[in-house]
MARBA-3410 file (N, C-alpha, C, O; in Angstrom, 1 decimal):
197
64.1,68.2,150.9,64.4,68.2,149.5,65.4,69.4,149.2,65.3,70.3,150.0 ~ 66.2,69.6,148.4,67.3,70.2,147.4,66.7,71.3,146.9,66.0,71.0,146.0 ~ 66.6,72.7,147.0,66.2,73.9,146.2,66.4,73.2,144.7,65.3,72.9,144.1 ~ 67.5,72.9,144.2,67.3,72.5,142.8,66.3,71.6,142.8,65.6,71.7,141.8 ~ 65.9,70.6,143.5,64.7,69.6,143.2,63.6,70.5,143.3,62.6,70.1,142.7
63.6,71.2,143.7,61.9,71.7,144.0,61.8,73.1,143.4,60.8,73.7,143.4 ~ 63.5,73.9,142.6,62.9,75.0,141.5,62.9,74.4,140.3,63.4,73.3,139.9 ~ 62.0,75.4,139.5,62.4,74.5,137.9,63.8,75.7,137.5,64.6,75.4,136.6 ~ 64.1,77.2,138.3,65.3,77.6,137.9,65.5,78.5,139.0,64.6,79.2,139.5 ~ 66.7,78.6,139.4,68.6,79.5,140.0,68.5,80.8,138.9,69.5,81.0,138.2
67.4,81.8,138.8,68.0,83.0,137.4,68.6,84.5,138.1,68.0,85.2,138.9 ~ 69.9,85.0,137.8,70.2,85.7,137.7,69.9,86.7,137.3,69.8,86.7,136.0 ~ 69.8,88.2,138.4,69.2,89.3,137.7,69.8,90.0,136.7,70.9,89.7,136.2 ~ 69.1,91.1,136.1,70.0,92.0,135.4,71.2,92.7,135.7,71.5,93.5,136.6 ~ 71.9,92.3,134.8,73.6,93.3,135.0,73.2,94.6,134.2,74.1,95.5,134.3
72.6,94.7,133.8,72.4,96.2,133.2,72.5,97.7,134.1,71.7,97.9,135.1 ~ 73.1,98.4,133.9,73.2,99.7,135.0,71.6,100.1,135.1,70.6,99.8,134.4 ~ 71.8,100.9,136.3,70.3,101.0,136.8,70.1,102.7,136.8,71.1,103.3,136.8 ~ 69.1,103.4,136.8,68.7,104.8,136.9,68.2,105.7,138.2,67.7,105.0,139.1 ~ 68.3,106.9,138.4,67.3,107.6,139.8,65.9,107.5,139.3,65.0,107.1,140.0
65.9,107.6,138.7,64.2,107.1,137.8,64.1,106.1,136.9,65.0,105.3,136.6 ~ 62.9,106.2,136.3,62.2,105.1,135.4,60.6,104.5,135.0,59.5,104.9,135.5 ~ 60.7,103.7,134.1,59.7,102.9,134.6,59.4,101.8,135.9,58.6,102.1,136.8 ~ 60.2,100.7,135.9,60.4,100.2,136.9,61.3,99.7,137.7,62.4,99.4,137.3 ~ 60.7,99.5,139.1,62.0,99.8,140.2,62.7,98.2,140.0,62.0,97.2,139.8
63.8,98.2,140.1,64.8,97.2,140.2,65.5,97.3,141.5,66.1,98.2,142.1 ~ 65.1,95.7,142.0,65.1,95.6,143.8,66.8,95.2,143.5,67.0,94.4,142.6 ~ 67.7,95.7,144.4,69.3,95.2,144.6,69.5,94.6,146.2,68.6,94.2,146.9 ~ 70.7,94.5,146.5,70.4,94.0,147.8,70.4,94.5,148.4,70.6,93.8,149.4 ~ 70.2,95.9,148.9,69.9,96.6,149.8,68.2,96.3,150.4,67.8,96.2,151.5
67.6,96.3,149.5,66.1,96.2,149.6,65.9,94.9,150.1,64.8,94.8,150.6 ~ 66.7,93.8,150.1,66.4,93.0,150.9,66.4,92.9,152.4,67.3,92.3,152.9 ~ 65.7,93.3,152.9,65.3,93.3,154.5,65.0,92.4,155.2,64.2,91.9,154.5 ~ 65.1,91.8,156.2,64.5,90.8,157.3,63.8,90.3,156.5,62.7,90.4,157.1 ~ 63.6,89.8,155.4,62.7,88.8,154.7,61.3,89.7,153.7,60.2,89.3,153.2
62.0,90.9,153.7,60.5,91.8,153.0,61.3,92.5,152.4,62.4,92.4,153.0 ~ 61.1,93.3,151.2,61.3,94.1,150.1,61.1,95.4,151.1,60.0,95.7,151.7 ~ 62.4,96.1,151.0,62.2,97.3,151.8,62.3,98.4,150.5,63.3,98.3,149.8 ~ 61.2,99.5,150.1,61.1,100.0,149.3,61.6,101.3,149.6,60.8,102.2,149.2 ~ 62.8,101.7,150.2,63.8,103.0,150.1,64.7,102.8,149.0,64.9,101.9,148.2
65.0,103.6,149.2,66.6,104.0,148.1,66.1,103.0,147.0,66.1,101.8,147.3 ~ 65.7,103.4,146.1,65.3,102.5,144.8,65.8,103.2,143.9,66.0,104.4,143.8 ~ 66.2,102.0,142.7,66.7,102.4,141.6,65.7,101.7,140.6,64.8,100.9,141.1 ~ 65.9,101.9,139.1,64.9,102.2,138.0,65.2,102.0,137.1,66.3,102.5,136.9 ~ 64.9,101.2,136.1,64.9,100.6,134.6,64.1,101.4,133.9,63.2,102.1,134.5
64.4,101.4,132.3,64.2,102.0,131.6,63.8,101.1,130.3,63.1,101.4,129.3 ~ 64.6,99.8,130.5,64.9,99.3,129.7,63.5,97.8,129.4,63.5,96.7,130.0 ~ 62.7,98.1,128.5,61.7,97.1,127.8,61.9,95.9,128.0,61.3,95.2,128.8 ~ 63.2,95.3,126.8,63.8,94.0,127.3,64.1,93.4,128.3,63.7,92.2,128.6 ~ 64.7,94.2,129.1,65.2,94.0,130.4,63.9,93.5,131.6,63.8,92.6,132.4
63.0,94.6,131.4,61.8,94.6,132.4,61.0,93.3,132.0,60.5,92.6,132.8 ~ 61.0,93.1,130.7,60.0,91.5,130.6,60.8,90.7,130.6,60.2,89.6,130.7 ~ 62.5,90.4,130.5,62.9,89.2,131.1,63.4,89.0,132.4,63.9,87.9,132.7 ~ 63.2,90.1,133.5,63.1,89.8,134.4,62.0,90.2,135.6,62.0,90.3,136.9 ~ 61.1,90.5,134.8,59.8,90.8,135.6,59.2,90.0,136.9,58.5,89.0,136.7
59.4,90.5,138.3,58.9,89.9,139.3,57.2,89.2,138.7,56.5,89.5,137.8 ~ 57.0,88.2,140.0,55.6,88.0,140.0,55.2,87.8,141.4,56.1,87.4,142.2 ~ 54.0,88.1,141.7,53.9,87.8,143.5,54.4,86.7,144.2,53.8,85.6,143.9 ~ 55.3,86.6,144.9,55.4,85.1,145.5,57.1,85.1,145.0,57.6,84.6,146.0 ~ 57.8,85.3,144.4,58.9,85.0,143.9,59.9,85.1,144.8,60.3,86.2,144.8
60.5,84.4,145.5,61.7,84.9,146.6,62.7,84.9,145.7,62.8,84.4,144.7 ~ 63.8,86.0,146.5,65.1,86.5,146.2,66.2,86.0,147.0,66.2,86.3,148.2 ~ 67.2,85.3,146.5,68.2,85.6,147.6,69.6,86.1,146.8,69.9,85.9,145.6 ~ 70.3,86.8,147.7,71.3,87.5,147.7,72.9,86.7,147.9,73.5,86.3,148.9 ~ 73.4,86.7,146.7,74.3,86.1,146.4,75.6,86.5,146.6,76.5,85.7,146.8
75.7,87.7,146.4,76.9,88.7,147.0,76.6,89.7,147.9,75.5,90.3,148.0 ~ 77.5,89.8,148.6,77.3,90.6,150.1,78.4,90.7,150.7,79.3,90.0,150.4 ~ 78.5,91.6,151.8,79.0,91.3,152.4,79.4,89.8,153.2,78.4,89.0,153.2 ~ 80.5,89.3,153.9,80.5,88.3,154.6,79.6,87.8,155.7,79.5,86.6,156.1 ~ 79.2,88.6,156.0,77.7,88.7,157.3,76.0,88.9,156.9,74.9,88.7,157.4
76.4,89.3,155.4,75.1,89.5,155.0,74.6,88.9,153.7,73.6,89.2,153.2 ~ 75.6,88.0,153.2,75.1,87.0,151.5,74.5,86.5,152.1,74.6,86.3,153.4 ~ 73.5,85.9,151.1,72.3,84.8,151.5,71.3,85.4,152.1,70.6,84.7,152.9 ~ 71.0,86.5,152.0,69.7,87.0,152.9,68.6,86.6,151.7,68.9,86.3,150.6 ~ 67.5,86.7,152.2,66.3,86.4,151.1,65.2,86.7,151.6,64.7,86.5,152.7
64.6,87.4,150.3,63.4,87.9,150.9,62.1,87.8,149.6,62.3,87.6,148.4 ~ 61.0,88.0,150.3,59.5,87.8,149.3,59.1,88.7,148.9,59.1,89.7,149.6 ~ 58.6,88.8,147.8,58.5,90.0,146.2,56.8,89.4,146.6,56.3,88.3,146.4 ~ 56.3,90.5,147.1,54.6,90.3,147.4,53.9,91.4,146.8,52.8,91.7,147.2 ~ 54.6,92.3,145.4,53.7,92.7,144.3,53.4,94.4,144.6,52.7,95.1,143.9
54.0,94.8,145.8,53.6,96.4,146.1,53.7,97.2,144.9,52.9,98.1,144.7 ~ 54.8,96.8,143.9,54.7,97.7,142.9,56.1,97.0,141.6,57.2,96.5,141.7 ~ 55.2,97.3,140.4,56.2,96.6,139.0,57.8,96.5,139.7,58.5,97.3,140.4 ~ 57.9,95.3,139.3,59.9,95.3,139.7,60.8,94.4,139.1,60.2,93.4,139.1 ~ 61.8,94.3,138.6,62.7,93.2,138.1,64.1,93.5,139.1,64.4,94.6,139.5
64.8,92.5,139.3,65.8,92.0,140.5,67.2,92.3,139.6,67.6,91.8,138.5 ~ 68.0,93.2,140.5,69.5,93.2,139.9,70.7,91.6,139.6,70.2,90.5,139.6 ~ 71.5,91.7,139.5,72.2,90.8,139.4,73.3,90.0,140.3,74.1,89.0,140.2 ~ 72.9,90.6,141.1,73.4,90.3,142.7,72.8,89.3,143.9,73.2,88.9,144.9 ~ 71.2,89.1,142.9,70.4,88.6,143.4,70.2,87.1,142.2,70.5,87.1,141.0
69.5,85.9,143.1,69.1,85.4,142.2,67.6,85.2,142.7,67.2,85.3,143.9 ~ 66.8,84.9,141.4,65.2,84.4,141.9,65.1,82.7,141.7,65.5,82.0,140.8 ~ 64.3,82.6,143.0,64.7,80.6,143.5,63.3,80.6,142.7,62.4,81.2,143.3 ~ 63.1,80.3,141.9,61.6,79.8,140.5,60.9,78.6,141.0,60.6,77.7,140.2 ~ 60.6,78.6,142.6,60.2,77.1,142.9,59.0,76.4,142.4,58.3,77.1,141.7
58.7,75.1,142.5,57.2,74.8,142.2,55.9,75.2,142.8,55.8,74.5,143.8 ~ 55.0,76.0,142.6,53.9,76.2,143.1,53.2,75.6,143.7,52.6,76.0,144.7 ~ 53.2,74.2,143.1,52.2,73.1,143.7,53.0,72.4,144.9,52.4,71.5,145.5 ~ 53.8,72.6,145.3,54.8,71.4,146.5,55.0,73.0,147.3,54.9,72.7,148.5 ~ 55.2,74.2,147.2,55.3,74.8,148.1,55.4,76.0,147.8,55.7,76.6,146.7
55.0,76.7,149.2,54.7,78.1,149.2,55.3,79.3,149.8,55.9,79.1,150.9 ~ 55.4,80.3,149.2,56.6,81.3,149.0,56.8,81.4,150.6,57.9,80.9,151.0 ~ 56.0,82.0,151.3,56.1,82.4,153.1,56.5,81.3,153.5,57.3,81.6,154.4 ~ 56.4,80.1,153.3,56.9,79.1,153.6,58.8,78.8,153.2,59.6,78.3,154.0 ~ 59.0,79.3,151.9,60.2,79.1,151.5,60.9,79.8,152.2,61.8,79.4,152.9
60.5,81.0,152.2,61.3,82.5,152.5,61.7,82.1,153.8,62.9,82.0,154.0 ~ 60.6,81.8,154.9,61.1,81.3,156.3,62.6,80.5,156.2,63.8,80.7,156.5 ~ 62.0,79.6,155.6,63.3,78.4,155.8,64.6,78.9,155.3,65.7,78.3,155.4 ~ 64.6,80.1,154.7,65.7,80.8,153.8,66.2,81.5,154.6,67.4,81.9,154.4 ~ 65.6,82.0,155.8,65.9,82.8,156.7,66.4,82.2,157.7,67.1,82.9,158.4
66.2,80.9,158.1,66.4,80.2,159.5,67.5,80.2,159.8,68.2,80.3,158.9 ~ 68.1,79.9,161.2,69.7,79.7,161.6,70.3,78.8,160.9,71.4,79.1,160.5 ~ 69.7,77.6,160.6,70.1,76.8,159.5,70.7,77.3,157.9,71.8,77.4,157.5 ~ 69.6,77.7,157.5,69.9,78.3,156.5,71.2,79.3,156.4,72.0,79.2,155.5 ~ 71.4,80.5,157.8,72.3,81.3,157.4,73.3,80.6,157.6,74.1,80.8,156.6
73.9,79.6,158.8,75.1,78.9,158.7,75.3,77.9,157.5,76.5,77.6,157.3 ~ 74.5,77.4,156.7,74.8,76.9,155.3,75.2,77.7,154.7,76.0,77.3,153.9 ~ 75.1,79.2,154.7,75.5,80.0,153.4,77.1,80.2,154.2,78.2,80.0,153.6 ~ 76.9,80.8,156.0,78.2,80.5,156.1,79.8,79.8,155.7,80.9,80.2,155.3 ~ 79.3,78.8,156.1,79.9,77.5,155.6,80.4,77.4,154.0,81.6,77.1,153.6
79.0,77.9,153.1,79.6,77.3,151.6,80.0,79.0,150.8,80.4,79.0,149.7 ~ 79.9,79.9,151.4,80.2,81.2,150.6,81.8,81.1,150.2,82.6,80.2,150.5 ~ 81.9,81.8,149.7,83.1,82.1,148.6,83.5,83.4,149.1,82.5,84.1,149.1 ~ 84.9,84.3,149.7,85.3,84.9,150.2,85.9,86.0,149.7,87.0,86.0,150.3 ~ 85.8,87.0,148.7,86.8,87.6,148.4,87.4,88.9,148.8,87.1,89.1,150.0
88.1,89.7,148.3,88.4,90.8,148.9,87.6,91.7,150.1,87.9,91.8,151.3 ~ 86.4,92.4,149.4,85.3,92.8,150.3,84.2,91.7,150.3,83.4,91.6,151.2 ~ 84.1,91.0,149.4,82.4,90.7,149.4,82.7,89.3,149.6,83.8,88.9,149.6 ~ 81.2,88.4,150.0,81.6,87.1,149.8,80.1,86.7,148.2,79.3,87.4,147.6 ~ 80.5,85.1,148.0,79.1,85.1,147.2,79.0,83.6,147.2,79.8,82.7,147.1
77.8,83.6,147.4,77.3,82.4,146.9,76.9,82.0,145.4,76.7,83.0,144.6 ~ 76.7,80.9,144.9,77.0,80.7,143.5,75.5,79.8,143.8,75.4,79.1,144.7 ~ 74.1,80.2,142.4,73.3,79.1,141.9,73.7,77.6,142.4,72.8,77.0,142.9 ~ 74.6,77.0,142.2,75.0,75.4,142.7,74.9,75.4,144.0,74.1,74.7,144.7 ~ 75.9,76.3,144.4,75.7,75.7,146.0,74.4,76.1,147.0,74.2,75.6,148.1
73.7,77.0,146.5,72.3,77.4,147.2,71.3,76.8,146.8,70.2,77.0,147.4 ~ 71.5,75.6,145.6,70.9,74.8,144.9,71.1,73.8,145.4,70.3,72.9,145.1 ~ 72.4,73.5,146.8,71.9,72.0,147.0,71.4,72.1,148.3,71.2,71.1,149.0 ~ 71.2,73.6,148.7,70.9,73.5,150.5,69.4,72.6,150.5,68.6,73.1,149.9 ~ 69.1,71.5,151.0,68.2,71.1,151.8,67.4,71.7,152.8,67.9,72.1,153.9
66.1,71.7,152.5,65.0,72.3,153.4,64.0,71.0,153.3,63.8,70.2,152.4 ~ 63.5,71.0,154.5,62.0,70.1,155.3,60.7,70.7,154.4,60.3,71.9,154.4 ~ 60.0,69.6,153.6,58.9,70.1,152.5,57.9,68.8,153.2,57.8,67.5,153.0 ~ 56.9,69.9,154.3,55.7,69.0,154.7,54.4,69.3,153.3,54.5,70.0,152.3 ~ 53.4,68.6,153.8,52.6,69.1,152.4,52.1,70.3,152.7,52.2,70.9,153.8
51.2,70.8,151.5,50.9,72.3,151.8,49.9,73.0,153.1,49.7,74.2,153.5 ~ 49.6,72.0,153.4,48.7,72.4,154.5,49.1,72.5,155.7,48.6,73.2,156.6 ~ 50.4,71.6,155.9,51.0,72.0,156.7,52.0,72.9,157.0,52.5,73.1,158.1 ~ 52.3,73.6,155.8,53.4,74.7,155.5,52.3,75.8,155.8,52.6,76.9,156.3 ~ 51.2,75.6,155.5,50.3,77.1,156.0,50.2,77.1,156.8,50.5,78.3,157.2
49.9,76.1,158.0,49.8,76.0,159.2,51.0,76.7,159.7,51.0,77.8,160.2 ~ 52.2,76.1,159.5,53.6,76.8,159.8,53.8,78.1,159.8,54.3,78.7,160.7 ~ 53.4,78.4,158.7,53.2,80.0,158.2,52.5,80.8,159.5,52.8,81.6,160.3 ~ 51.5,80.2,159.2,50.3,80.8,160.5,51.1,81.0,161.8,51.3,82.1,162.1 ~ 51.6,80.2,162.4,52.1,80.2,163.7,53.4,81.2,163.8,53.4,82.0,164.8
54.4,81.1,162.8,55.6,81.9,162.5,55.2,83.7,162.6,55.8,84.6,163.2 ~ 53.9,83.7,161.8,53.7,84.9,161.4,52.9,85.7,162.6,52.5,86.8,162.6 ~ 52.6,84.5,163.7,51.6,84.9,164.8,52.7,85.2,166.0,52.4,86.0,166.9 ~ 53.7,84.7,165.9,54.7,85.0,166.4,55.5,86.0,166.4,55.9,86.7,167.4 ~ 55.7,86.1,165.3,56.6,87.7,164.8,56.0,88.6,164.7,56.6,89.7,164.7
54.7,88.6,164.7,53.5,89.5,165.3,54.0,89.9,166.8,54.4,91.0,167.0 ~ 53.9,89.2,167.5,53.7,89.4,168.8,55.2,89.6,169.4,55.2,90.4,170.3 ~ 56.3,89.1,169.0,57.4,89.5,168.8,57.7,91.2,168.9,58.3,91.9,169.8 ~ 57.1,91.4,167.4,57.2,93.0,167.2,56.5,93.7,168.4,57.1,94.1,169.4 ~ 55.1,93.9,168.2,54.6,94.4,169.4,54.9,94.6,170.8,54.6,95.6,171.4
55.9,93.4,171.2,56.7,93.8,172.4,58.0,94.5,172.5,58.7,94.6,173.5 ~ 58.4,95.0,171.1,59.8,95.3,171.2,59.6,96.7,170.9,60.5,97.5,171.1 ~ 58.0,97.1,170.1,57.5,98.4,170.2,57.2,98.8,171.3,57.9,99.8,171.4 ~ 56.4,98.7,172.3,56.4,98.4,173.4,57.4,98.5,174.4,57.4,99.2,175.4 ~ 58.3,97.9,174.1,59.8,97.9,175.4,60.3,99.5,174.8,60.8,100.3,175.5
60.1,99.7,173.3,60.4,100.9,172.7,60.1,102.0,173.2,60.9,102.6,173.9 ~ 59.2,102.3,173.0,57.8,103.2,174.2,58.5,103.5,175.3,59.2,104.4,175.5 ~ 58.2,102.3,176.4,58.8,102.1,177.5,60.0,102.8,177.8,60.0,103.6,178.7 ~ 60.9,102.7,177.2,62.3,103.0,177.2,62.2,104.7,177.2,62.4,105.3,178.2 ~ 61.8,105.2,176.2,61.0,106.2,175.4,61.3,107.3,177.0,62.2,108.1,177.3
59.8,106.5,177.7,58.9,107.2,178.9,60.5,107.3,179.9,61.2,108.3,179.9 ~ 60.7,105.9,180.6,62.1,106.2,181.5,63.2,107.4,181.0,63.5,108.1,181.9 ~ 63.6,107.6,179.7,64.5,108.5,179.2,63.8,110.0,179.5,64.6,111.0,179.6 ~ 62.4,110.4,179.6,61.8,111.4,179.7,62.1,111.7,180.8,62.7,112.7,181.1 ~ 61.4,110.6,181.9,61.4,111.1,183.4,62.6,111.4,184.0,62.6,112.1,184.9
63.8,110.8,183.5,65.7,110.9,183.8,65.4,112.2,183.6,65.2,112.9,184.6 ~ 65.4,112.7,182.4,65.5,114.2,182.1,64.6,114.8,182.7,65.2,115.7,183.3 ~ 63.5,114.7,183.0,62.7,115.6,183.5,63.7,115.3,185.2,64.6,116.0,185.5 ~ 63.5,114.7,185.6,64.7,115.1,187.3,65.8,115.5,187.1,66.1,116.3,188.1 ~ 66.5,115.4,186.5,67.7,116.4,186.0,67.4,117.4,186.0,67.8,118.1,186.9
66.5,118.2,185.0,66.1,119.4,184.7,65.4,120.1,186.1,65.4,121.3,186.2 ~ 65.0,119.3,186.8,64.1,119.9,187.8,65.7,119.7,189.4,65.6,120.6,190.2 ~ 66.7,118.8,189.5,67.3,118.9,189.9,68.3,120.5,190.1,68.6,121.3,191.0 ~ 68.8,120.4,188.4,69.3,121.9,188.2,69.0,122.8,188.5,69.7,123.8,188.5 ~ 67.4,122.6,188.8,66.5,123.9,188.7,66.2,124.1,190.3,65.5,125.0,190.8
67.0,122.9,191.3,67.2,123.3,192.6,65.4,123.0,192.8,64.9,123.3,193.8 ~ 64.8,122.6,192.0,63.3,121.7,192.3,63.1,120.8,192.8,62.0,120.2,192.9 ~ 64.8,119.9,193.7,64.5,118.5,194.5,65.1,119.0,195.6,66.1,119.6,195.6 ~ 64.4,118.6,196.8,65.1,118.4,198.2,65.4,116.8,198.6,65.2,115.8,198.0 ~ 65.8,117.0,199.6,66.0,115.5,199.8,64.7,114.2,200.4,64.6,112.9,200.3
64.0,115.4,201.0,62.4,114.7,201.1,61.3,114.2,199.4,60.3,113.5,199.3 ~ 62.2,114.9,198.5,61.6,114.7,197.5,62.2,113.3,196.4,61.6,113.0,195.3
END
């Protein structure tokens, strides 16, 4: 199905300037990360109106409509860590609740599919490129029923689990080899190797 068939709205964030403080944080697209709200460098509303017409709610994905050329269309899930409303760089996809589920969306938002559609339909300009509400509105995604989007979920997220773990891991690893280089160098210089050693 069609993001437009299955949100009831494409809403654009606030254009309002943003503060080093505030009440609450307004996510831009920097904060959009590999699919998660990365809570560094944050900026801050002040503004009443502003914060109740665009007040996140759990579950709400974002995607990024201007960006750079390599990086529009990223999107990511607003999972409630803390009060927020979305700049205007961003739009929030308002999908139906009952046909489908945010971890579920966000994936398919993220998939190679997905980024080569935004490829494909972005708009190019000087530095930035952007995608436009219409055209991110007609990308097509696969809508099994909900039980099987959990299932989905489950498996994705058991994956990128295990994923990570090995690349912390090879991290480590790497870590240890760079130690022992140095440590034989150091002990080399120090005329601490012979050739039996």
């Amino acid at each position: 199905m069609t993001i437009n068939s299955i949100c009831k709205s494409l809403t654009y964030g606030t254009s309002k300037k943003s503060s080093k403080s505030g009440k609450t944080i307004v996510i831009r697209m920097g904060n959009l990360q590999n699919g998660e709200i990365n809570w560094s460098n944050l900026a801050y509303s002040n503004d009443d109106e502003e914060i109740e017409k665009y007040n996140l709610s759990v579950g709400d994905v974002l995607f990024n409509r201007t960006n750079s050329a390599e990086l529009v269309g990223k999107t990511s899930i607003y999972r409630g860590e803390y009060p927020a409303i979305y700049a205007g760089y961003l739009i929030k996809l308002d999908y139906d609740h009952n046909i489908l589920i945010g971890d579920y969306f966000n994936y398919m938002l993220n998939s190679p599919e997905a980024k080569n559609y935004c490829q494909i339909v972005k708009t190019d300009g000087v530095n930035q490129s952007n995608i436009n509400a219409k055209k991110i509105g007609a990308f097509e995604i696969p809508l099994p029923n909900i039980n099987e989007q959990k299932e989905i979920v489950h498996i994705l997220d058991s994956l990128l689990a295990k994923e990570q773990r090995t690349k912390e891991l090879a991290e480590q690893t790497l870590q240890k080899i760079d130690l022992i280089k140095k440590s034989i160098l150091a002990r080399a210089f120090r005329g601490e190797l012979n050739t039996k050693n």
